[in-house]
N, C-alpha and C positions, 0 to 999 in steps of 0.2 A: 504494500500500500504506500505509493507516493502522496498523497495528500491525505491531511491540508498542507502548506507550505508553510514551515518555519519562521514566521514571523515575531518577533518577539516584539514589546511595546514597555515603554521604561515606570518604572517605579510598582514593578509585579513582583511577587515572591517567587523564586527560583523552582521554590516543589508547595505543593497542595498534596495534604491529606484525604483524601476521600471516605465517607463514614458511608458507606453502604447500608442502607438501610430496607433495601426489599426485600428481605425475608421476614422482616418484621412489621414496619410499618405498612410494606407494599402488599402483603398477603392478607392483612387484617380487615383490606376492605373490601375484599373480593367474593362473589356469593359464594363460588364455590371450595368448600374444604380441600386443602390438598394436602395427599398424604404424607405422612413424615419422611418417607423415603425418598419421597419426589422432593420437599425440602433440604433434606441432608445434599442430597446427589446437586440441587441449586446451591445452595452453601460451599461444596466442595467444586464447584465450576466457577464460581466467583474467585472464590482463593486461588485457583488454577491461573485464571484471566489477572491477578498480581492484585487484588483486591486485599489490603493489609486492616481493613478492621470491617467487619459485616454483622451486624444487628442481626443477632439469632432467631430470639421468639420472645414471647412476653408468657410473666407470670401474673397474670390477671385471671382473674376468676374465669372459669370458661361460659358462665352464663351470660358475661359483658363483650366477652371476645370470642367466639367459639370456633373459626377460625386459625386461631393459635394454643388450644386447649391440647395439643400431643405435645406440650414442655418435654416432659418429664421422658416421651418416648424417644422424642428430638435430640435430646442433649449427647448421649451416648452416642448416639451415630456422627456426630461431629466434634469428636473428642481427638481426633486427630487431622485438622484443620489447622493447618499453619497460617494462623490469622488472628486477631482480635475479637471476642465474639461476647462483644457484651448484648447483657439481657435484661428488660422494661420490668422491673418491680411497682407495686402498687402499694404497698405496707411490708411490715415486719413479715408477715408469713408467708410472702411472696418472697421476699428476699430471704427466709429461713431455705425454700423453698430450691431458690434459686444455687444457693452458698452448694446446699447439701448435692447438688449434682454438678459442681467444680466452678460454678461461674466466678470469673474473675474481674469482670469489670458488670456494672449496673447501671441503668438509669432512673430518674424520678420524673414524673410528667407533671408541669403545676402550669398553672393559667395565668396569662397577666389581666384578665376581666373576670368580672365574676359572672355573668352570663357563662358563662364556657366554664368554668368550676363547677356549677352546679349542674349542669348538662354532661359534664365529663366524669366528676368524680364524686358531685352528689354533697358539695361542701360549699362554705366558702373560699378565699383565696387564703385566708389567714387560714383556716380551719386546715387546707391540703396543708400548708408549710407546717404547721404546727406537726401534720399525719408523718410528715416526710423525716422530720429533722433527727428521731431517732431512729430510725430506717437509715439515715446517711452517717449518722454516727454508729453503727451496727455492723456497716458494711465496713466503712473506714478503720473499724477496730479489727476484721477480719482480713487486712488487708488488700480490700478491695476498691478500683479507681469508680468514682461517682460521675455519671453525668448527670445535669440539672438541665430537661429539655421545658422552654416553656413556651407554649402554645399564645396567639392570638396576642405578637407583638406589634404587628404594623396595621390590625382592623379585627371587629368582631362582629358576625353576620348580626347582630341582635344589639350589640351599642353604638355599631356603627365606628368612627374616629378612636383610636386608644392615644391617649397621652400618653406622651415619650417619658414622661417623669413619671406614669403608671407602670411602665416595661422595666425603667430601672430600678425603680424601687424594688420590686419583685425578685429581679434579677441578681441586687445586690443580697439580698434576704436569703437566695439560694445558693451564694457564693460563702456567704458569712458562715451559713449551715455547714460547709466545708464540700460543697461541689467541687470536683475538680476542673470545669467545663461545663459553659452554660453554652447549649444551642438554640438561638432564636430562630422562631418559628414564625411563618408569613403561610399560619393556618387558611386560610382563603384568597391567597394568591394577589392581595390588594396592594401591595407592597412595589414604589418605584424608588431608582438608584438614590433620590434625594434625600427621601427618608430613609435609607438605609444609612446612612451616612449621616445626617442629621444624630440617629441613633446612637452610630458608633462612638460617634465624636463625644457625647450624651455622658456615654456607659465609661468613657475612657476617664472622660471627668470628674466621674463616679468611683474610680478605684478598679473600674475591670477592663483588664488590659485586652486587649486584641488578640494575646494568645493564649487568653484563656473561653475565646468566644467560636462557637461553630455557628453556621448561617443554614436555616433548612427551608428553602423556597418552594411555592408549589408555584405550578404555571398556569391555574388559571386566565391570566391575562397575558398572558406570552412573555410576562416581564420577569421570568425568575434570572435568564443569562445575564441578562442588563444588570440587576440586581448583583449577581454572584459577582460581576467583575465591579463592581462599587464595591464589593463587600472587599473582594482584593486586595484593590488599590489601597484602600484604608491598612491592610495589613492582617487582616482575615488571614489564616490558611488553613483552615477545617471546613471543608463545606460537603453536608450531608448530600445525598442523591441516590434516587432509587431506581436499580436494572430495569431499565426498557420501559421509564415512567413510570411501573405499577405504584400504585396508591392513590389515598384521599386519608377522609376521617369520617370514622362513622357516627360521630355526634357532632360534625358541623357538614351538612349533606352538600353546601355550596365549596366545598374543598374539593377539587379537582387532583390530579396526579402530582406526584413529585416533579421536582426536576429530577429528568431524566440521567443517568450516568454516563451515557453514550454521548448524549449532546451535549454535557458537561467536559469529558472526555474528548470531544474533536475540539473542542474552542481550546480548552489550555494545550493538546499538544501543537495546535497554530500558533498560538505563546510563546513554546517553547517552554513551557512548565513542566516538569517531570510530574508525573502519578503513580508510574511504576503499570500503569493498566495497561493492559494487550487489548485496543479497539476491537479487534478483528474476535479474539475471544469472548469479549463482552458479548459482541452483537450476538454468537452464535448462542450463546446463552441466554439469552435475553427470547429469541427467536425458539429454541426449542422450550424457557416454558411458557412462553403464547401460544404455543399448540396445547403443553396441559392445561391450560387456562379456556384455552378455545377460541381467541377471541387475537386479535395482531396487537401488538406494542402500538403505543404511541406516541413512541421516539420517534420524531423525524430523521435521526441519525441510523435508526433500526433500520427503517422503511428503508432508507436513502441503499447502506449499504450491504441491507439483505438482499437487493436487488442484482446485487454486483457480487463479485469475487472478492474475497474477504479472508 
């Protein structure tokens, strides 16, 4: 594969992280259950394609996620995956849960509006930080790495505008908790470069550095790319994205898919950003599970280069 062509553009970081996130977040919102083997066997083509941290599964009750309710069958089968495979806790007994079948890294999902708190996790926004902070202290004593993902930073389908001094506050509240890594979330896609940036600048203010921030876009409005290279520029270099687009959220139904991995993947290697990913293996992975799914990706990077020799 000769293109894209090499162009690199000044004041970008050298390498980007990639937080893989479709096995987790991008299966969760899919009707169809897919079995744990077809997961593992996803998981282990990820890591293959150089994918160095991938979102396993969630330990959430399986009545809220049932989708991702084979944890426990899941984890053993990807027990020798040379990768990073943190896993979505909800409380103590998720994370008991989680510990006792080796996970090593975790996350906590908290809201920066309370509309989406109480829709998500049935709280308010104090009420989740208050759920989470012995769960982050439990894990942390186990020596385990926290992320602190939080949802509905740049809009919420039900308050409409979030105030940038509502995202930091929250943000810094799960930072103080002992997060190691807060990923802001652009839950419905509302989010352009300005306010991302706007944001950064905000949180930087605030005491939370750039590299301890992940950016996770959804593309709703086409604006996640635009976005991730704002997030960039600022000094970002964690940005979530999920194989061949799959996802949304199932308790805010105007969330659309991630940013895609593939389209995120041809933009920085025209950069000249390293990611360590193999395009060409993505796609093919992306591409075999859209047939178990039933249904084609939609990554235009998919589309583009399932067409072609790859």
């Amino acid at each position: 594969m000769t293109l894209p062509m090499t162009v690199p553009a000044p004041g970008l970081p050298t390498r980007v992280r990639i937080h893989e996130v479709g096995p987790r977040d991008g299966l969760q919102n899919e009707k169809a259950l897919v079995p744990a083997p077809v997961k593992a066997e996803f998981i282990h083509r990820l890591a293959e394609a150089g994918l160095t941290t991938i979102e396993a599964t969630s330990f959430v009750h399986p009545k809220w996620v049932p989708q991702l309710a084979d944890a426990e069958e899941l984890m053993p089968l990807i027990d020798d995956v040379d990768a990073r495979l943190p896993v979505l806790v909800p409380n103590e007994r998720g994370l008991d849960r989680a510990l006792a079948l080796g996970a090593r890294e975790i996350a906590v999902f908290a809201s920066a509006t309370e509309s989406f708190a109480k829709a998500n996790l049935n709280r308010t926004v104090d009420g989740a930080l208050e759920m989470f902070e012995p769960v982050v202290t439990k894990a942390k004593d186990a020596g385990a790495a926290v992320r602190g993902y939080l949802s509905m930073c740049f809009g919420d389908p039900w308050e409409g505008q979030v105030p940038i001094s509502q995202t930091v506050s929250v943000s810094r509240r799960l930072m103080d908790m002992g997060c190691d890594e807060i990923s802001l979330g652009d839950t419905i896609g509302v989010a352009t470069p300005g306010h991302v940036r706007e944001l950064l600048d905000t949180l930087n203010e605030a005491g939370v550095a750039d590299a301890r921030l992940a950016v996770h876009f959804h593309d709703t409005y086409g604006q996640a790319l635009a976005n991730t290279l704002a997030a960039l520029e600022h000094g970002v270099t964690t940005v979530d994205a999920s194989a061949g687009g799959l996802g949304g959220c199932p308790y805010a139904k105007s969330a659309t898919g991630n940013l895609a991995t593939e389209d995120l993947v041809w933009m920085l290697d025209g950069l000249g950003i390293e990611t360590g990913v193999d395009i060409g293996r993505l796609t093919a992975t992306s591409v075999w599970m859209a047939r178990h799914l039933g249904r084609p990706s939609p990554s235009r990077t998919v589309r583009a280069l399932s067409q072609k020799e790859i």
